[in-house]
TORPA-4810 file (N, C-alpha, C, O; in nm, 3 decimals):
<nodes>
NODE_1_10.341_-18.873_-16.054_10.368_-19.002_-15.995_10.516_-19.015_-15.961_10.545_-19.044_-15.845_X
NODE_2_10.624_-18.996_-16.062_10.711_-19.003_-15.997_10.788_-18.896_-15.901_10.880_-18.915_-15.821_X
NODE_3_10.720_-18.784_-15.935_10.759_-18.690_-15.843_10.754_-18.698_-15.737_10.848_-18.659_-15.669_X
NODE_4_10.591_-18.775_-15.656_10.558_-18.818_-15.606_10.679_-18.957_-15.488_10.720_-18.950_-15.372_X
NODE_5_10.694_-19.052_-15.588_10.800_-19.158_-15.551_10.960_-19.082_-15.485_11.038_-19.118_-15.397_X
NODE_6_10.953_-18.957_-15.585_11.098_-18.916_-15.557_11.146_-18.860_-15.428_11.258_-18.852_-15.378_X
NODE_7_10.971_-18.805_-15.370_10.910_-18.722_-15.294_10.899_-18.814_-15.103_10.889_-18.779_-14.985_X
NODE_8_10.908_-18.916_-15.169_10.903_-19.042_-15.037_10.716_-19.037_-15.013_10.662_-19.098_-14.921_X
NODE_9_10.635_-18.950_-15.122_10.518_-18.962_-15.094_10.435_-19.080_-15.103_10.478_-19.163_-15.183_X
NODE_10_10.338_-19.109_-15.048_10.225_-19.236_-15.048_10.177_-19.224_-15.182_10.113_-19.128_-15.224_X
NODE_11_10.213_-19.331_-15.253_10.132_-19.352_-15.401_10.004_-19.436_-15.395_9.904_-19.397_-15.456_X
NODE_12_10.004_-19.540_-15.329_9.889_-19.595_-15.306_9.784_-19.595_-15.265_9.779_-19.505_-15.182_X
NODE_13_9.671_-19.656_-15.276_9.548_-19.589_-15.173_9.530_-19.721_-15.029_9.442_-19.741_-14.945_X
NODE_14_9.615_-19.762_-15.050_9.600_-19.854_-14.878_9.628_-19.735_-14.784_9.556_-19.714_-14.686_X
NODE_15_9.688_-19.690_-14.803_9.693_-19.583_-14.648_9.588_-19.482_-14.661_9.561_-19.417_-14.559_X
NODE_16_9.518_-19.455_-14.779_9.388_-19.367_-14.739_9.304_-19.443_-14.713_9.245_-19.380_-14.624_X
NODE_17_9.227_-19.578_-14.730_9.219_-19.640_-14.678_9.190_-19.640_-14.561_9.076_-19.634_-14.515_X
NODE_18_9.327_-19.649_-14.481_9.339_-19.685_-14.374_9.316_-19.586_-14.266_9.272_-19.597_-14.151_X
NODE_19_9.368_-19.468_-14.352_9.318_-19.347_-14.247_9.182_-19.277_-14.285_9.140_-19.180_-14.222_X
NODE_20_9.135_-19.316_-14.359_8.982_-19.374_-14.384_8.901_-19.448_-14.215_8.805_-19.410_-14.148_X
NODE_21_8.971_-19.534_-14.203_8.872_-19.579_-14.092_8.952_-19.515_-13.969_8.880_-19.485_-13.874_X
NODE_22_9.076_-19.492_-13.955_9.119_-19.435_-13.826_9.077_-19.259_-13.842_9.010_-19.220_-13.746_X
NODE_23_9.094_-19.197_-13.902_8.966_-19.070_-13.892_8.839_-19.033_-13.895_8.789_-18.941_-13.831_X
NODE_24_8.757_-19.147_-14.010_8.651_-19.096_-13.949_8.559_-19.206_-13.851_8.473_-19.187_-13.764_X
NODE_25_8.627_-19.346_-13.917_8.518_-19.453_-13.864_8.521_-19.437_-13.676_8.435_-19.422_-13.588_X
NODE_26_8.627_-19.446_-13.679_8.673_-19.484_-13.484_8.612_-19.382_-13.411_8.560_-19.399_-13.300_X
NODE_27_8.617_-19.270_-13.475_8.523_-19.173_-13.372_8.371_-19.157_-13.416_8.290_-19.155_-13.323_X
NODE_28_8.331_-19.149_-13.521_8.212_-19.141_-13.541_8.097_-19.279_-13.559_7.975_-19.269_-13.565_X
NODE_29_8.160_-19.377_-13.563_8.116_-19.509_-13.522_8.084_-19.523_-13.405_7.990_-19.601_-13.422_X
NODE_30_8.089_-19.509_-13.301_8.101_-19.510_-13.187_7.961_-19.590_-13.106_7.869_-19.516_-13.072_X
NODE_31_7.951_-19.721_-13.082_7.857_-19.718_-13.049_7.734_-19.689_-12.987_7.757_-19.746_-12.881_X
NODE_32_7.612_-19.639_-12.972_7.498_-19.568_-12.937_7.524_-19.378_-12.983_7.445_-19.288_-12.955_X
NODE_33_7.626_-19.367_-13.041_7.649_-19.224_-13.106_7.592_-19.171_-13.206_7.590_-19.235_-13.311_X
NODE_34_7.537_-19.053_-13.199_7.464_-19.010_-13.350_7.494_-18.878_-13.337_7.497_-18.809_-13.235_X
NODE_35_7.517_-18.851_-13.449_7.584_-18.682_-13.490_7.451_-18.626_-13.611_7.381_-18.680_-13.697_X
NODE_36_7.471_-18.492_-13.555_7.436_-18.377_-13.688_7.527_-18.346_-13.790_7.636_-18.294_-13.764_X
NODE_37_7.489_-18.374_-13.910_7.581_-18.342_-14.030_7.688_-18.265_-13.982_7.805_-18.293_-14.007_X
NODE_38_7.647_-18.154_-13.905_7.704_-18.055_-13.949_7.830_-18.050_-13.806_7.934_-17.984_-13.800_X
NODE_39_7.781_-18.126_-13.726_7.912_-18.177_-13.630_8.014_-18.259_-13.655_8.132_-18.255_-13.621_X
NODE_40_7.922_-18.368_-13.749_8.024_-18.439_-13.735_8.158_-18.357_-13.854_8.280_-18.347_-13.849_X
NODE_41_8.035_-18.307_-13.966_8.200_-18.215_-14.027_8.294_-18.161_-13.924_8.408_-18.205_-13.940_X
NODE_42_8.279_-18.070_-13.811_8.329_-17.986_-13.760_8.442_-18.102_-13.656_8.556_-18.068_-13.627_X
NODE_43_8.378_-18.248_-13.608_8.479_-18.329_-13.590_8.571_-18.394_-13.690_8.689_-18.402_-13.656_X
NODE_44_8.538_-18.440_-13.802_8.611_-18.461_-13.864_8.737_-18.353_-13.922_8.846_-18.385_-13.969_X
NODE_45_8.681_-18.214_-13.898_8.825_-18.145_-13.937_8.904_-18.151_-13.836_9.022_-18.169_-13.869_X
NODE_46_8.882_-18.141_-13.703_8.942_-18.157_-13.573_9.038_-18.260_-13.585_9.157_-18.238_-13.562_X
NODE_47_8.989_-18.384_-13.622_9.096_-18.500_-13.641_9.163_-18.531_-13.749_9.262_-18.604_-13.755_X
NODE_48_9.081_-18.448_-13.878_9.210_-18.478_-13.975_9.312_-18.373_-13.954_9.423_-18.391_-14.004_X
NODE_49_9.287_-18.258_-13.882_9.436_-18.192_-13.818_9.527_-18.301_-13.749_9.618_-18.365_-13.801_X
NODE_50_9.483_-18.307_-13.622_9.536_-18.467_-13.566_9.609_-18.523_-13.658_9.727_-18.491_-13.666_X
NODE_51_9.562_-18.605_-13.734_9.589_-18.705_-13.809_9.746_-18.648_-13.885_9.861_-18.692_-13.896_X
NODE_52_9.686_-18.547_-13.919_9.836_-18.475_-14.021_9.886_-18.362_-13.905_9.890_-18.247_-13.948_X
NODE_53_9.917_-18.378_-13.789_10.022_-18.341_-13.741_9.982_-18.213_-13.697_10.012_-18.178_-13.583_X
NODE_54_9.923_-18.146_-13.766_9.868_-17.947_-13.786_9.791_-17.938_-13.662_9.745_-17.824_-13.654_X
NODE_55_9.763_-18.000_-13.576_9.680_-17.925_-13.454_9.734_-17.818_-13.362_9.675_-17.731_-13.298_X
NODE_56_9.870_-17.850_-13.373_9.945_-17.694_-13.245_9.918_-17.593_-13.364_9.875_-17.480_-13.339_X
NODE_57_9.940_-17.632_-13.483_9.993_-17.508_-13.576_9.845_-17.457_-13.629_9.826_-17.348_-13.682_X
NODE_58_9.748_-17.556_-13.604_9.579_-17.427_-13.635_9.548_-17.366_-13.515_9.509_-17.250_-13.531_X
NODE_59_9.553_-17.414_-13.370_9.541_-17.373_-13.276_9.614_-17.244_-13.223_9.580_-17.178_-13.125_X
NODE_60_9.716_-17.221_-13.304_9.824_-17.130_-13.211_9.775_-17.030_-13.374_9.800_-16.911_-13.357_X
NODE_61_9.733_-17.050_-13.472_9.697_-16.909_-13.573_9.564_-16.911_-13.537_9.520_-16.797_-13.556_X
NODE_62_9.463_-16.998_-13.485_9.338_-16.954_-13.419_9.325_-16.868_-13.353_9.231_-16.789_-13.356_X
NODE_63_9.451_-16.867_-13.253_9.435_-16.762_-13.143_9.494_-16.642_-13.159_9.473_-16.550_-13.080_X
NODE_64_9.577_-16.629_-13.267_9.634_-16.486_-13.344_9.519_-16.427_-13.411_9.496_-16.306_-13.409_X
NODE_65_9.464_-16.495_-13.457_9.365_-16.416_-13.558_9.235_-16.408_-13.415_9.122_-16.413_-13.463_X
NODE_66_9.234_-16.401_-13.314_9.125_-16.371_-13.218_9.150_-16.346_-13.148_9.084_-16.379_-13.049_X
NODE_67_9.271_-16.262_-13.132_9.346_-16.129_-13.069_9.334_-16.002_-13.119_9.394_-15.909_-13.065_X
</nodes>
């Protein structure tokens, strides 16, 4: 915890929360939308890259490792 504080990290759970509904609700809510389990996992990792910044940086070792 305080490592955490010392860290400038999120201690609370309002921001999971929050990125709680901005990752998975907003896209998979979607009205008249229905997913297969197993898509919507494969979207939800898509946007929690998004979310934390990592999408150039899985995309650009995706394509190293499929060279």
């Amino acid at each position: 915890y305080k490592g955490a504080l010392e860290a400038g990290l999120p201690i609370g759970s309002g921001e999971i929360e929050s990125a709680h509904r901005y990752v998975t609700q907003e896209r998979l809510k979607i009205a008249g939308a229905w997913w297969k389990e197993a898509n919507a996992q494969n979207m939800l990792g898509l946007r929690t890259l998004r979310a934390n910044n990592k999408w150039d940086q899985y995309w650009e070792s995706f394509y190293k490792k499929a060279a």
